[in-house]
MARBA-3410 file (N, C-alpha, C, O; in Angstrom, 1 decimal):
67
0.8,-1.2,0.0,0.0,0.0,0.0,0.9,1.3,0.0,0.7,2.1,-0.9 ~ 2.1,1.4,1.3,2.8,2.3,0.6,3.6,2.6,-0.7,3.8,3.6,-1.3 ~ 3.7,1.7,-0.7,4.7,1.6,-2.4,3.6,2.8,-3.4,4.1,3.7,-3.9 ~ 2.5,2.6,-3.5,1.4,3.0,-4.1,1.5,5.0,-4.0,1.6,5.9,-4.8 ~ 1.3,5.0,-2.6,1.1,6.1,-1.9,2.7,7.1,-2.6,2.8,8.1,-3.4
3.9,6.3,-1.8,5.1,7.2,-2.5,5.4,7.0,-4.0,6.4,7.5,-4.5 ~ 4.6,6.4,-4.5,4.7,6.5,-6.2,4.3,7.6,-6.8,4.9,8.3,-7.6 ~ 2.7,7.9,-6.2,1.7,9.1,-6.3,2.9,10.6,-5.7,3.3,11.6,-6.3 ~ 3.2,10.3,-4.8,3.4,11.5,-3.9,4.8,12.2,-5.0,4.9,13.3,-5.5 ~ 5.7,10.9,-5.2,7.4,11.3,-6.3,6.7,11.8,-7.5,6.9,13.0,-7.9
5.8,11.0,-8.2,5.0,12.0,-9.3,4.9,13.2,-9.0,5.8,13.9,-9.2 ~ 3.9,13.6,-8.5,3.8,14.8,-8.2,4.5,16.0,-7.9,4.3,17.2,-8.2 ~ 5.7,15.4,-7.1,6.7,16.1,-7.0,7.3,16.5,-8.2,7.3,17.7,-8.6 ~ 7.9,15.6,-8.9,8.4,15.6,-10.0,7.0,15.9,-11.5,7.1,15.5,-12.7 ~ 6.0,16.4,-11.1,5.6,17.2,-12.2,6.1,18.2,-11.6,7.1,18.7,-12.0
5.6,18.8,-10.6,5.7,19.9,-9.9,7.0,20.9,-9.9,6.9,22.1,-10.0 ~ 8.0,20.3,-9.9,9.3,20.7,-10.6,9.5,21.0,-12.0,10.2,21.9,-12.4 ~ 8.7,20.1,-12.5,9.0,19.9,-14.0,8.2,21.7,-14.7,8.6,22.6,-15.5 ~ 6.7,21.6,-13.8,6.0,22.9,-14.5,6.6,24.4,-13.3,6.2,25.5,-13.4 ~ 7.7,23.9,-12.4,8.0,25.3,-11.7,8.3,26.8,-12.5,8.0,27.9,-12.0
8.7,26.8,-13.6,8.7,27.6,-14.5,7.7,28.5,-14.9,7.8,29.7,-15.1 ~ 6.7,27.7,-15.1,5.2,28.3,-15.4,4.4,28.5,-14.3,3.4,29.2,-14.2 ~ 5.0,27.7,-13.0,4.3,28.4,-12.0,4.8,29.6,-11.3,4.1,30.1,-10.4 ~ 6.1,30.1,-11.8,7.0,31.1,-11.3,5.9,32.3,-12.2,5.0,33.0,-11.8 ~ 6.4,32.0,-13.2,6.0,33.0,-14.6,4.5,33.4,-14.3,4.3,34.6,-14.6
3.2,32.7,-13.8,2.0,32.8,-13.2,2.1,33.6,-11.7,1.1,34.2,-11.5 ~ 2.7,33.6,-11.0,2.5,33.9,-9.7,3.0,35.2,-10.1,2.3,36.2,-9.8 ~ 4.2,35.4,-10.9,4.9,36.8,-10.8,4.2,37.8,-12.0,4.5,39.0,-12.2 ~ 3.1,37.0,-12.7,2.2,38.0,-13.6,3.0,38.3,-14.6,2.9,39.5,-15.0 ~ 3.9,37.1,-15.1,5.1,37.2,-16.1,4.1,38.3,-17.4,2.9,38.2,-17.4
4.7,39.1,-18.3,4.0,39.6,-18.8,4.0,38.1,-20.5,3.2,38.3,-21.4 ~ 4.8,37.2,-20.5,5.3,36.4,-21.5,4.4,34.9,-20.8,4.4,33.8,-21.4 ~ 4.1,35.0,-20.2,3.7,33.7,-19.0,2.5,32.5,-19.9,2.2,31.4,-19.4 ~ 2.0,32.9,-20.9,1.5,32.0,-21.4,2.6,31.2,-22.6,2.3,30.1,-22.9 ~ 3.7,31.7,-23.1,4.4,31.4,-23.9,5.3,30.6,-23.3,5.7,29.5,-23.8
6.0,31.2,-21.6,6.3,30.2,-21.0,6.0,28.8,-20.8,6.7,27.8,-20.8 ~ 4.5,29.0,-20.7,4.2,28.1,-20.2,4.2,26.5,-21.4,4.5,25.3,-21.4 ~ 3.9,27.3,-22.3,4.4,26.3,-23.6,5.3,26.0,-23.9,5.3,24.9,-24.4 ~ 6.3,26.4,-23.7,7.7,26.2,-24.4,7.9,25.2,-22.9,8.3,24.2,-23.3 ~ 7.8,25.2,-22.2,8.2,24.6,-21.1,7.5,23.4,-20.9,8.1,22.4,-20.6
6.0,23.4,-21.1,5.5,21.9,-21.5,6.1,21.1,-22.8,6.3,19.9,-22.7 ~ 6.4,21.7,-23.7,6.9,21.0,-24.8,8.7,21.1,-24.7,9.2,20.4,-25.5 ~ 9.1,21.5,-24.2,10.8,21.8,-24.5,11.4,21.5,-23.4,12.6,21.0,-23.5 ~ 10.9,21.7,-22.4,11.6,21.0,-21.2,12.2,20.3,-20.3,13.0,20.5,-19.5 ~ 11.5,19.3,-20.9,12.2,17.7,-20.6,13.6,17.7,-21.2,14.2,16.7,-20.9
14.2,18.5,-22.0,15.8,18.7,-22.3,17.1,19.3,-21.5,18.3,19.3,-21.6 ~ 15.9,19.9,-20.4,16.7,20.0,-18.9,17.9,21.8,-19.4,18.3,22.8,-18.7 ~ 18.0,21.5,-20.6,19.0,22.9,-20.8,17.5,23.9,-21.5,17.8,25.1,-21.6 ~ 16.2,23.5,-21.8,15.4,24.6,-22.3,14.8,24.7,-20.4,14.3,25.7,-19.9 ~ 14.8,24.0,-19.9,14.1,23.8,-18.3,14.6,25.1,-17.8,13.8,25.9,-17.2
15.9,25.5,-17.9,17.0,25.9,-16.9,16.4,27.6,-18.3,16.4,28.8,-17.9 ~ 16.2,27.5,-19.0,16.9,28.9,-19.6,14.8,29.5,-19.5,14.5,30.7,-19.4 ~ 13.8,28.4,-19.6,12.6,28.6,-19.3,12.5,29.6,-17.7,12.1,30.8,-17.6 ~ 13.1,28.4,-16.4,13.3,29.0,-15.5,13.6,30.4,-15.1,13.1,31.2,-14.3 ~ 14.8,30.6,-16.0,15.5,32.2,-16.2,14.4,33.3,-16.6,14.1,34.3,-16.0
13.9,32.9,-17.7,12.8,34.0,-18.4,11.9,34.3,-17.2,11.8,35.4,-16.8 ~ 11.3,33.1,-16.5,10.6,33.6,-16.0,11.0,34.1,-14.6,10.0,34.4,-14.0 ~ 12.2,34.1,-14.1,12.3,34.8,-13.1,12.6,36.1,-13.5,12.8,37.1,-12.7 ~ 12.7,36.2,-14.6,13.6,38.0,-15.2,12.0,38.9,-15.7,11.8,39.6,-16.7 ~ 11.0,38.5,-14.7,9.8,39.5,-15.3,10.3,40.9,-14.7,11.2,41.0,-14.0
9.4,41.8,-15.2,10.1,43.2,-15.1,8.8,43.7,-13.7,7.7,43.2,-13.4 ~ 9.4,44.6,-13.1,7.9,44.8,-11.8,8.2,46.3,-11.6,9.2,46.8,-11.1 ~ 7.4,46.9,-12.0,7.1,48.0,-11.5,6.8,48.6,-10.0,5.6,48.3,-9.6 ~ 7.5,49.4,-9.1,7.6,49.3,-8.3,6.9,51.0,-8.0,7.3,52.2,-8.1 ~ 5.4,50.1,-7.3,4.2,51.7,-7.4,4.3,52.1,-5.6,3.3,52.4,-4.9
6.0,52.0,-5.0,5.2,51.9,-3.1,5.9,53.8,-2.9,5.5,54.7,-2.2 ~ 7.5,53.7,-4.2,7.7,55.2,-4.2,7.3,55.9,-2.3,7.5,57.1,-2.0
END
């Protein structure tokens, strides 16, 4: 029964990694964040588009309204 349970749980983890990019790019209101999110479903799994996907979306631009 556990075997079952930590099979479910490592999946998850490991999508969850897999789509961190597009959940970066979503949370930070990437202004590119749907393009992200594509290129990273499809190109990702190459581990060098993962790493440069990651990048994009941490480099969103933020306007800073606190002045």
């Amino acid at each position: 029964m556990f075997d079952n349970t930590i099979t479910v749980i490592l999946l998850i983890l490991i999508v969850g990694l897999y789509m961190l990019p597009t959940l970066i790019a979503f949370a930070r209101d990437h202004p590119s964040r749907a393009r992200i999110g594509v290129v990273n479903i499809l190109f990702a799994w190459t581990m060098v588009v993962w790493v440069v996907v990651f990048i994009w979306a941490l480099a969103a631009q933020h306007d800073d309204d606190e002045g």
